[in-house]
MDTraj code that builds the backbone (N, CA, C; nanometers):
import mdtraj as md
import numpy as np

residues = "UNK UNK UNK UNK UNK UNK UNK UNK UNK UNK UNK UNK UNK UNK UNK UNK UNK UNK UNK UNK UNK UNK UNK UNK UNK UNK UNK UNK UNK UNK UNK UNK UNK UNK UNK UNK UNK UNK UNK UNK UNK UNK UNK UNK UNK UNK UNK UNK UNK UNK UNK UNK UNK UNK UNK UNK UNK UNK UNK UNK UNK UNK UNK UNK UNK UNK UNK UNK UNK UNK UNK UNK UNK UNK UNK UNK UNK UNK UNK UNK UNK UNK".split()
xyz = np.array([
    [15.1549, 14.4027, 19.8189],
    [15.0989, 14.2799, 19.8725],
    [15.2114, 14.1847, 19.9101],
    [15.2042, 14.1237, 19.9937],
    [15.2822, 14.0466, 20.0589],
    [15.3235, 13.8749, 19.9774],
    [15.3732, 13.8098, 20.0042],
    [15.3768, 13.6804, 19.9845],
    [15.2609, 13.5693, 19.9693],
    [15.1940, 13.4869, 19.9142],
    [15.1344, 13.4010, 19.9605],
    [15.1304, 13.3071, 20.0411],
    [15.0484, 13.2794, 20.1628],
    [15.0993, 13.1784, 20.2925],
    [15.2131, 13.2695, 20.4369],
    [15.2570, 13.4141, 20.3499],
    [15.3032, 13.4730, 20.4372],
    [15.2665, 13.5978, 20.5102],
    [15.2573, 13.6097, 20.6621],
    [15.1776, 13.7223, 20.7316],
    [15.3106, 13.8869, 20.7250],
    [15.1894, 13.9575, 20.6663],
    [15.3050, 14.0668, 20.6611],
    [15.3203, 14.1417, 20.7999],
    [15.2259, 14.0749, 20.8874],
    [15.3002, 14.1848, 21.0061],
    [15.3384, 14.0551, 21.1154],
    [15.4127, 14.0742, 21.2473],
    [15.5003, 13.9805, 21.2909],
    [15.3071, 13.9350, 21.3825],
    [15.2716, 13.8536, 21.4360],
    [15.1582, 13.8068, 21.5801],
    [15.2223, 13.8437, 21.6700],
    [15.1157, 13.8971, 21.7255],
    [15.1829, 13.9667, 21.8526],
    [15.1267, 13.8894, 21.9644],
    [15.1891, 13.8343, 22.0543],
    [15.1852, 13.7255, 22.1473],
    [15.0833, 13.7461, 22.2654],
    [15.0967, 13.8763, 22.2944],
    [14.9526, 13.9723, 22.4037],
    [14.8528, 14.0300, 22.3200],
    [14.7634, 13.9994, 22.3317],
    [14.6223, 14.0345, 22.3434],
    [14.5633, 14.1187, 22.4313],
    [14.4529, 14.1676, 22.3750],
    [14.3970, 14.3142, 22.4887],
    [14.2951, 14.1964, 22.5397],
    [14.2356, 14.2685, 22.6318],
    [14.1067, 14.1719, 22.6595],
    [13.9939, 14.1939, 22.5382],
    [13.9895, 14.2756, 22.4832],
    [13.8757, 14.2510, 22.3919],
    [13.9041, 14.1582, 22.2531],
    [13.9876, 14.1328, 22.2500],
    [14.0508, 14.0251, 22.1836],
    [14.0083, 13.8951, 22.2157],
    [14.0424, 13.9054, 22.2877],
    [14.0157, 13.7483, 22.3963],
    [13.8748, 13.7341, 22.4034],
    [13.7995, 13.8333, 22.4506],
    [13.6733, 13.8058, 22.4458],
    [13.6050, 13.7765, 22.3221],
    [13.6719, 13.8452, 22.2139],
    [13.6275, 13.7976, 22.0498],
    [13.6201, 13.6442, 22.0465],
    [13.7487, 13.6243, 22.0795],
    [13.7560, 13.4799, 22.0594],
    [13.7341, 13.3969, 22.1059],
    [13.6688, 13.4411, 22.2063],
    [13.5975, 13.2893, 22.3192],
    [13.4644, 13.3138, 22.2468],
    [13.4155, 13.4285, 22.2240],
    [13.2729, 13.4804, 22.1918],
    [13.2367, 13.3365, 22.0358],
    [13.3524, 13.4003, 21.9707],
    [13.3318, 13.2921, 21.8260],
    [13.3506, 13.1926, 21.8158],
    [13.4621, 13.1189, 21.9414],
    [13.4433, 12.9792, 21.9275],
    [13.3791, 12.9225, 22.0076],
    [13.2990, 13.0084, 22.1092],
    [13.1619, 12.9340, 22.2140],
    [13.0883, 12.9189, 22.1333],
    [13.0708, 13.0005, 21.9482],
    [12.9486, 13.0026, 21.9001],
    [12.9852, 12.8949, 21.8026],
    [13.0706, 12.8214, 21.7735],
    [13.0825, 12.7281, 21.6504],
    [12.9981, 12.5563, 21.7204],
    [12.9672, 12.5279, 21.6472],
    [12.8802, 12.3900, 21.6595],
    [13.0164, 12.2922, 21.6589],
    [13.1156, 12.3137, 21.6361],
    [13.2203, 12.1927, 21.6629],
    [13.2557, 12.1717, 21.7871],
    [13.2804, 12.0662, 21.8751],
    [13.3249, 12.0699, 21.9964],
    [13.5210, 12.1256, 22.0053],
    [13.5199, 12.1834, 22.0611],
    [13.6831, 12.2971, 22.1624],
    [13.6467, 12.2656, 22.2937],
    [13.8055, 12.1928, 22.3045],
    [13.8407, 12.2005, 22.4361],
    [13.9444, 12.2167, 22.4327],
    [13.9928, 12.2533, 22.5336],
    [14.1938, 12.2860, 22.5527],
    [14.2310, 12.2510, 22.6858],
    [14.3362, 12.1752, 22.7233],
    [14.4030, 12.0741, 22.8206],
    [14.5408, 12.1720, 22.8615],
    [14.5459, 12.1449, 22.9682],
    [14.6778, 12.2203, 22.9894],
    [14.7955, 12.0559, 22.9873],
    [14.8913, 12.0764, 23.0250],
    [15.0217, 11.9967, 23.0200],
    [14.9739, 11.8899, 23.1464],
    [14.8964, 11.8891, 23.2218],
    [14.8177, 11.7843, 23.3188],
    [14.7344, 11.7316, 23.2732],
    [14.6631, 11.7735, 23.1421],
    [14.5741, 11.7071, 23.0926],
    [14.4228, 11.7797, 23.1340],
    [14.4545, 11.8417, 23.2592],
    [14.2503, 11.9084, 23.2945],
    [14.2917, 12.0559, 23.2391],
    [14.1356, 12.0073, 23.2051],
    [14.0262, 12.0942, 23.1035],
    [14.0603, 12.2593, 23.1679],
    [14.0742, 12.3529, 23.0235],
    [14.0963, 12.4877, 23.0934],
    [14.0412, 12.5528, 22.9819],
    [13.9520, 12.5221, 22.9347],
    [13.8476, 12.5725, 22.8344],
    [13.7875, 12.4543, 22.7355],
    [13.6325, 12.4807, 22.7504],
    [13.5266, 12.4427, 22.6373],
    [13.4535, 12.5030, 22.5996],
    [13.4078, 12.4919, 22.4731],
    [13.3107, 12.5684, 22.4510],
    [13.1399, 12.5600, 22.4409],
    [13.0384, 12.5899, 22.4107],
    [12.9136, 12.5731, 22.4773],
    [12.8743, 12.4374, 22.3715],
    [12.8943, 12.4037, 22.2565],
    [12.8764, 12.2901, 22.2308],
    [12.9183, 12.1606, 22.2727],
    [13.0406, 12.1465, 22.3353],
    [13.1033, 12.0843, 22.4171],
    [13.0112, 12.0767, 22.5584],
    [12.9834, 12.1710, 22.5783],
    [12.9394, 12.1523, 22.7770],
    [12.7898, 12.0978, 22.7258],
    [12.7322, 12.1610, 22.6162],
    [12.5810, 12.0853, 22.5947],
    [12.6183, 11.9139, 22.5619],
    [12.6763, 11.8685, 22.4893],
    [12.6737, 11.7196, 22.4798],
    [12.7229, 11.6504, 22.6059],
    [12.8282, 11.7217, 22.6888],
    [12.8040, 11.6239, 22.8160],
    [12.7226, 11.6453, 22.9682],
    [12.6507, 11.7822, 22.8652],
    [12.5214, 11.8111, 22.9949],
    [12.6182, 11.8663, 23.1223],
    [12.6976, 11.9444, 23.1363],
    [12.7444, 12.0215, 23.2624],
    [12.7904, 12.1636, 23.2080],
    [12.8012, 12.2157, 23.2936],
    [12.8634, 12.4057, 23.3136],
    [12.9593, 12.3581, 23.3001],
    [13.0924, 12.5032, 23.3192],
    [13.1840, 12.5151, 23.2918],
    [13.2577, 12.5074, 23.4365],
    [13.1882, 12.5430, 23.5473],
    [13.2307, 12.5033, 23.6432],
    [13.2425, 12.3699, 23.7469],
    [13.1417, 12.3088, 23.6833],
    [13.1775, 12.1448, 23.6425],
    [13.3296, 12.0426, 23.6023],
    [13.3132, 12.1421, 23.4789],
    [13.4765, 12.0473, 23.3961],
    [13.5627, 12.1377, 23.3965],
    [13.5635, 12.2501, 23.4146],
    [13.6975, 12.3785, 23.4281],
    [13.7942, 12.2681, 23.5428],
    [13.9356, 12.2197, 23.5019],
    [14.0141, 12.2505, 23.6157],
    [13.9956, 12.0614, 23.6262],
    [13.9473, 11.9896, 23.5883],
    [13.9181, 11.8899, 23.6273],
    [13.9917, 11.7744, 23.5194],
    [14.0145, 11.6714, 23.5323],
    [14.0476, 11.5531, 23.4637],
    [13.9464, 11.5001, 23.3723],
    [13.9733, 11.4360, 23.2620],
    [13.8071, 11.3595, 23.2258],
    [13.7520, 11.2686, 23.2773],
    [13.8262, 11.1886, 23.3788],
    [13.7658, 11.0696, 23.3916],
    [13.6874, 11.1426, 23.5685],
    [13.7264, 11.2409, 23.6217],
    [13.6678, 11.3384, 23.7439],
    [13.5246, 11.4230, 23.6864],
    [13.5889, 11.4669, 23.5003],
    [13.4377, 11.5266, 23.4556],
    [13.3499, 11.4478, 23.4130],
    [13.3293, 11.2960, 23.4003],
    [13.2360, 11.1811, 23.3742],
    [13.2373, 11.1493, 23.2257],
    [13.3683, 11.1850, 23.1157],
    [13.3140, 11.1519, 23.0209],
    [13.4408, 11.0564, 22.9785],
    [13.3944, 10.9956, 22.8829],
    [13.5052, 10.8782, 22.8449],
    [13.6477, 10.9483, 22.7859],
    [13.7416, 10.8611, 22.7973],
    [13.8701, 10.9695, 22.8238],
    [13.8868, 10.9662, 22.6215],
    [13.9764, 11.0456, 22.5950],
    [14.0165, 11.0998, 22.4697],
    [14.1057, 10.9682, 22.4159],
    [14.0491, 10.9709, 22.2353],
    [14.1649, 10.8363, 22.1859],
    [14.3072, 10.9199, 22.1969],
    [14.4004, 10.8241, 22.2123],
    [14.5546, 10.8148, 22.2429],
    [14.5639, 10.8066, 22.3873],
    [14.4689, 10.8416, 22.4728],
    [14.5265, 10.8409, 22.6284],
    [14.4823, 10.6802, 22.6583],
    [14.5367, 10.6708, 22.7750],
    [14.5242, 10.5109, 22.8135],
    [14.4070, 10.5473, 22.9397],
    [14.3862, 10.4364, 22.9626],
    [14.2766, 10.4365, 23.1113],
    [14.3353, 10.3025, 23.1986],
    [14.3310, 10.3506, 23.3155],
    [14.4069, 10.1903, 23.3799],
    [14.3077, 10.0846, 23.3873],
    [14.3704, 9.9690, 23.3711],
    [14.2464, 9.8323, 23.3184],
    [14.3674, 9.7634, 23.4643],
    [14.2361, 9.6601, 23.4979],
    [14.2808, 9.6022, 23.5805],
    [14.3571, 9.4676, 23.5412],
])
top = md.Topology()
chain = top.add_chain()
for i, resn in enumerate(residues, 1):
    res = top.add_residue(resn, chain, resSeq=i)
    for name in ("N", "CA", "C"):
        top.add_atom(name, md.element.get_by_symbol(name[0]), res)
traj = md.Trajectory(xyz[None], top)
C-alpha cells in the first residue's frame, strides 16, 4: 500500500474518450452548479444544473461571455459602471 494523500501511479494527462464521457456524464448529473471558463473568461462547459437555473441550452452559453449569456457576472469580476 502506498502512502497516505499519495497516488501510487503517476495521472496520465490524455484521456480516451470514454473517459471523458464518464466525466461529463457524472458531473452533468450532480445537482451542484459546474462551469469552466477558458483564459477569456467564455463559458466552455456547464453542466445540466447550471443550464436549468438560467433556463438556456448549451448552445446558448457555450463560447459566450456572461454578460452576452444574460446572467449576472461572477463575484471577483468587475462590470463597467458608468
Amino acid at each position: 500500500m502506498g502512502s497516505p494523500g499519495k497516488s501510487r501511479q503517476p495521472v496520465d494527462s490524455e484521456s480516451s474518450p470514454h473517459e471523458t464521457e464518464l466525466l461529463r456524464a457524472i458531473v452533468d448529473c450532480s445537482a451542484d452548479l459546474i462551469i469552466a471558463k477558458d483564459t477569456n473568461l467564455r463559458l466552455r462547459f456547464c453542466n445540466r444544473a447550471f443550464r436549468e437555473l438560467v433556463k438556456k441550452g448549451s448552445a446558448e452559453l457555450l463560447g459566450r461571455l456572461e454578460s452576452e449569456a444574460g446572467w449576472p457576472a461572477s463575484r471577483g469580476q468587475t462590470a463597467e459602471t458608468e
